[in-house]
N, C-alpha and C positions, 0 to 999 in steps of 0.2 A: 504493500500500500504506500511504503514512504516512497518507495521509487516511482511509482505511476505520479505522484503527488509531486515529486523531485524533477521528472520528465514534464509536465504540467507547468509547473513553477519556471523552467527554465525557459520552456517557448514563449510563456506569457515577459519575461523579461527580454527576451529579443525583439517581439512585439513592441514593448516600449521603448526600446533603443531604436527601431526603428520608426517609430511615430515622433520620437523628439528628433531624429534625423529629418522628415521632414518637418517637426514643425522652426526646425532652424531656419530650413528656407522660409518657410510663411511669415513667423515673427521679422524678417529681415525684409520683406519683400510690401509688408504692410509699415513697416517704420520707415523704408524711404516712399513711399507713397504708392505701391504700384496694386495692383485689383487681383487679390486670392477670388477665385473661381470657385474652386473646390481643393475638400481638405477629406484625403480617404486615407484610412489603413485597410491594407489587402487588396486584391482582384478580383474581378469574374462577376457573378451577380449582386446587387445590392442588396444586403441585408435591411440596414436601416440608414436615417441620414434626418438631419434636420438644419434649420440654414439659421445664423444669425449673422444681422449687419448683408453684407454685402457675398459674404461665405457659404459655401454649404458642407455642412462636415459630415462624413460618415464611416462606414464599416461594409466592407464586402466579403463575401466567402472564402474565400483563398488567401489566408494569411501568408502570403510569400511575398511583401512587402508593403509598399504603400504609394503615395502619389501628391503634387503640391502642384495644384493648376493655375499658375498666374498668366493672367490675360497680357497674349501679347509674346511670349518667352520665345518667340521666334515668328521671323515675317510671315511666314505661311500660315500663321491662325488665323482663323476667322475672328473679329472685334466689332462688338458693339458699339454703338455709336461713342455710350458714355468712355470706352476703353483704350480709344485711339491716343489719346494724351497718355494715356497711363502703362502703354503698352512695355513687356522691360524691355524689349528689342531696342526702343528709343532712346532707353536712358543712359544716364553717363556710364564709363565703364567701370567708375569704382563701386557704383550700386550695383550695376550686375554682376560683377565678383562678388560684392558682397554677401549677396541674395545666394550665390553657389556655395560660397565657401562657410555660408551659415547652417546648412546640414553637416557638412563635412568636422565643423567646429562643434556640433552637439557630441557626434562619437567620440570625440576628444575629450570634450569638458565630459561626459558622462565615465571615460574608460579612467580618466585620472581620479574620479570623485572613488570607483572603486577601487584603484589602488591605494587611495588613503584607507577607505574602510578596512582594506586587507590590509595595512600596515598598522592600523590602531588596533585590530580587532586579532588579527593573528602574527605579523609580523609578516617583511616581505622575504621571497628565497635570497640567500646570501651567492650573488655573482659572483664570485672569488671560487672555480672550480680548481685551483693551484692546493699541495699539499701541504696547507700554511698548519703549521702547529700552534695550537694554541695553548698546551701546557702539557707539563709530563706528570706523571701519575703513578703509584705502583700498581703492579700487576696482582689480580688478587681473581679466587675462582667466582665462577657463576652457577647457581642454582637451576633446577628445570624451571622455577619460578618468575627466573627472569635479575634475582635479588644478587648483585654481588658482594662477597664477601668482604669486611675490614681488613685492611692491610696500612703500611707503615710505610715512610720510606720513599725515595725518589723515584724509585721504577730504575729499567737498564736505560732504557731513554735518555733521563734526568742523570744520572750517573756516570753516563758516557759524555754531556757535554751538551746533551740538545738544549735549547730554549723555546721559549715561546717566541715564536715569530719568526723558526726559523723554517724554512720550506722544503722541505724532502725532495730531491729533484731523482736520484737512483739509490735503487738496491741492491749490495751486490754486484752494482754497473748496468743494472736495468732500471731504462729511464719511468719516474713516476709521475705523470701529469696529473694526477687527483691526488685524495687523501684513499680511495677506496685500492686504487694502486702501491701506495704502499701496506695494505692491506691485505692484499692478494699476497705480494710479495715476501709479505713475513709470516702469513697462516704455514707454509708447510716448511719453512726454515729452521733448523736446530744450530746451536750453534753460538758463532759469533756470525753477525754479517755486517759489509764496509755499507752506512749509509751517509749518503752525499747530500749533504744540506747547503743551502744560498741565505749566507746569513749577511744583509744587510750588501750586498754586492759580492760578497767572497764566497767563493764555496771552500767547502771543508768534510772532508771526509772522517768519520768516525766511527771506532769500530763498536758495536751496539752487541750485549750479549740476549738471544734470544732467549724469552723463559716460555717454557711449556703451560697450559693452564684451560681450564676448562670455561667452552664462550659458547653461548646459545645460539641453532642453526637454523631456520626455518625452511621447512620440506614442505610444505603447503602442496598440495592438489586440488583437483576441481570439487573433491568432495571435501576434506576438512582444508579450507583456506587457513586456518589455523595452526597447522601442525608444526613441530616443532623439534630438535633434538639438540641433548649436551655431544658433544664432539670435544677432541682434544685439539688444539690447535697452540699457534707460536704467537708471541706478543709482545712488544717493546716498553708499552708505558705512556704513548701519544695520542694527544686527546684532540681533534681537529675541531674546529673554527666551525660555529654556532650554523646550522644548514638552513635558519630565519635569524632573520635582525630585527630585533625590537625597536619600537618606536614609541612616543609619549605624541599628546595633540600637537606641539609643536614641533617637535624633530621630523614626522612622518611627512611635512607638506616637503621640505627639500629633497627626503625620502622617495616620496612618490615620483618626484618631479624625476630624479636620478632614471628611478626604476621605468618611470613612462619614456622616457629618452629610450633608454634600451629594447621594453619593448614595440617603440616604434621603427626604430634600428632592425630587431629579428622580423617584424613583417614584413619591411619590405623585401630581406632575403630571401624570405616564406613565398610573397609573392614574386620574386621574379624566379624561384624555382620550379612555379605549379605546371611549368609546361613538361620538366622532367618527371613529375610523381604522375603521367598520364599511365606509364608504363608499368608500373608500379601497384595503380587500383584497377588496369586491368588483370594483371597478373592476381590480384587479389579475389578479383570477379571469378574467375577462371581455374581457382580451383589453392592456390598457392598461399604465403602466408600473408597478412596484416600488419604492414608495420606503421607502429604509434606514428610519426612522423608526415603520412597520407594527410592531405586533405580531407576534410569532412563537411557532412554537410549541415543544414539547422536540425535535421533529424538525428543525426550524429553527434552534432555535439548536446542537444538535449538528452537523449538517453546516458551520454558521459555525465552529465548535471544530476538527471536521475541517481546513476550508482554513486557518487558524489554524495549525492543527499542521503543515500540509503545507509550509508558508510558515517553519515556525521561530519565527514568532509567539505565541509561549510567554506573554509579556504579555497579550496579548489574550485567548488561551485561560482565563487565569486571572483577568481583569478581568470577561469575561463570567458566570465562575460566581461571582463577588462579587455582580456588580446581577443575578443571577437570585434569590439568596438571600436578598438584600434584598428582591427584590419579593414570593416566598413570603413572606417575613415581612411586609411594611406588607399584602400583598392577604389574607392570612387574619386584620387585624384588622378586617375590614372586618363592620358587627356584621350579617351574613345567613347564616342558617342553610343551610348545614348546616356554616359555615365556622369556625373559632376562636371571631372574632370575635362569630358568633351568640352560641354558648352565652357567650360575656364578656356579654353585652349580656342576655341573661335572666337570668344569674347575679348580675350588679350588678343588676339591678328586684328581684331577689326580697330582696336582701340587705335594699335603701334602702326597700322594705316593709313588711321586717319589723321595722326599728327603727323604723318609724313605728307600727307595730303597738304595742312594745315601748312605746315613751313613752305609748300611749293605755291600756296595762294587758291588752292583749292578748294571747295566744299568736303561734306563728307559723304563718305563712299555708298554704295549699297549695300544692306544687311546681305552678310554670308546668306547662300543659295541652300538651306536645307535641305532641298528636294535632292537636289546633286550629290550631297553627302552621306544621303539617305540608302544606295548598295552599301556602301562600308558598314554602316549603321547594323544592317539587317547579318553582316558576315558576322560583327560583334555581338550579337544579339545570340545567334546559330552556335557560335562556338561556346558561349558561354551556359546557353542552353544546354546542351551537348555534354559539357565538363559538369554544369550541377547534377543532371541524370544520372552519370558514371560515379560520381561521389556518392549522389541516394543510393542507386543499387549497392556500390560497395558497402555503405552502410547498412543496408536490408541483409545482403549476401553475407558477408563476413566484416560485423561489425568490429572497430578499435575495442580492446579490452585489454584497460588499464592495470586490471586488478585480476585478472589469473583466474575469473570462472569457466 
């Protein structure tokens, strides 16, 4: 029940990301003066609608988006008499950028509003995947309970010479890019082994005595996700660097800010990779495996929300609609029509035109030809078509599973 509820819950917050997406455009497009037509969330038949002021707002069957009809957004509409002054086609170009870039600015303002929540509320992921130590410790055993044992003492770590802050770079001469790497490295080592630390610019090799000691393993299956077993394994004494960072009400806002920087940085890598993962969710379609890293769809990422919820995983739930609304936002500046970023991208030629018109003693030009722009339009349309279909089936087919049921 909580996951139907948690799948529920998530679509209905897409929905609202995507209604304050377009009501960016509408609030922007009525504060420089220009005439909202219609204001819908969704496609296909009208549900319901009712109009006030000059507006009419409503709700249609097909939650797969929405719509913001200002009179005029391009020469080829038809305009009522009252519409002709107010058309946006007419207006300066800094109101019709503005008018665009005011959906594009709700996913924004909305993805950073949850990365403060996820930083006041849970703390955000710690960036820093380097094998930074953050203190040595002694080695003491562990229970099937989970409980470890009291122990004394600096650990072989601390005794060899490690500090906190200093970075494990190899083990034994095997390079460690994470903490989980030098992890690996020392579970089946007896011994002494040379580890290579970058302390403050220097490296420094030191020899570490491994101690043997009992560490909890989890064997989890599709039927007890839970399972669990003591194992003997090796261990140094290094305790690695906090995997969230906590924040207070005010440290979280430069917090966020960091953290929304980056991931507006990995979407656009996300999005200029989606032509290579075509290969990938068909192979998934087709019989082969799912790798987390596929594009998904709103069906997909809602039943991720679902298990999310189902789990308690309230973090996640809320991490997920951050980089989705970041990605609406960086994939609609993308300049293809019929997306934001088009009409940004015709909007600026006509403007940079017309001042070049203006410096030669010229009037201004005629509105870009939508009709003419209108095949590419429909290839943009077909492909993207195409790609959402292939992501739903993969998700129907062989959904992402985060969590190993």
């Amino acid at each position: 029940m909580v996951f139907v509820l948690g799948v529920v819950a998530f679509a209905v917050c897409i929905g609202i990301s995507i209604a304050l997406h377009e009501c960016g455009h509408m609030w922007v497009a009525k504060a420089t003066g220009m005439k909202v037509r219609r204001y819908y969330i969704g496609f296909g038949p009208k549900i319901f609608s009712w109009r006030r002021g000059e507006t009419e707002y409503g709700l249609k069957a097909i939650p797969a988006g929405g719509f913001c009809d200002i009179a005029g957004m391009t020469a080829v509409d038809e305009l009522a008499p009252d519409e002709v002054d107010r058309a946006m086609y007419k207006q300066k170009t800094w109101k019709r950028l503005a008018v665009m870039f005011g959906g594009i600015a709700m996913n924004f303002v909305l993805g950073f509003a949850l990365l403060y929540t996820l930083a006041l509320g849970w703390g955000l992921p710690n960036r820093d995947t380097s094998a930074t130590v953050a203190g040595t410790q002694c080695v003491a055993p562990q229970d099937a309970d989970g409980e470890i044992a009291p122990c004394t003492g600096p650990g072989p770590a601390g005794a060899a010479g490690i500090r906190a802050g200093d970075v494990v770079t190899a083990v034994d001469g095997t390079p460690t890019a994470t903490f989980a790497d030098v992890v690996a490295a020392v579970q089946n080592a007896q011994g002494t082994v040379e580890v290579t630390v970058d302390r403050a610019g220097e490296a420094l090799t030191l020899p570490v005595t491994v101690q043997r000691t009992e560490r909890l393993f989890s064997t989890a299956t599709a039927d007890d996700p839970n399972a669990t077993e003591l194992r003997t394994t090796g261990a140094i004494g290094v305790a690695r660097t906090p995997l969230t960072i906590q924040y207070d009400a005010l440290s979280a806002v430069p917090g966020a800010i960091s953290f929304a920087g980056y991931t507006g940085v990995e979407t656009v890598k996300a999005i200029a990779d989606l032509p290579q993962k075509v290969g990938a969710l068909w192979t998934s379609i087709t019989g082969g495996e799912r790798s987390a890293d596929t594009p998904i769809s709103v069906v997909g990422a809602s039943v991720i929300g679902g298990q999310a919820a189902e789990r308690g995983l309230w973090e996640l739930f809320v991490g997920l609609l951050a980089t989705l609304n970041f990605f609406l936002g960086v994939f609609n500046l993308l300049p293809l029509l019929p997306l934001d970023g088009g009409h940004i991208a015709v909007t600026i030629y006509e403007g940079i035109r017309n001042r070049i018109r203006a410096l030669r003693g010229l009037g201004r030009g005629d509105p870009v030809n939508y009709l003419k722009l209108m095949p590419l339009t429909y290839v943009v349309i077909a492909i993207g078509g195409a790609f959402m279909l292939l992501t739903l089936t993969a998700d129907i087919v062989n959904p992402i599973d985060l969590f190993g049921n």
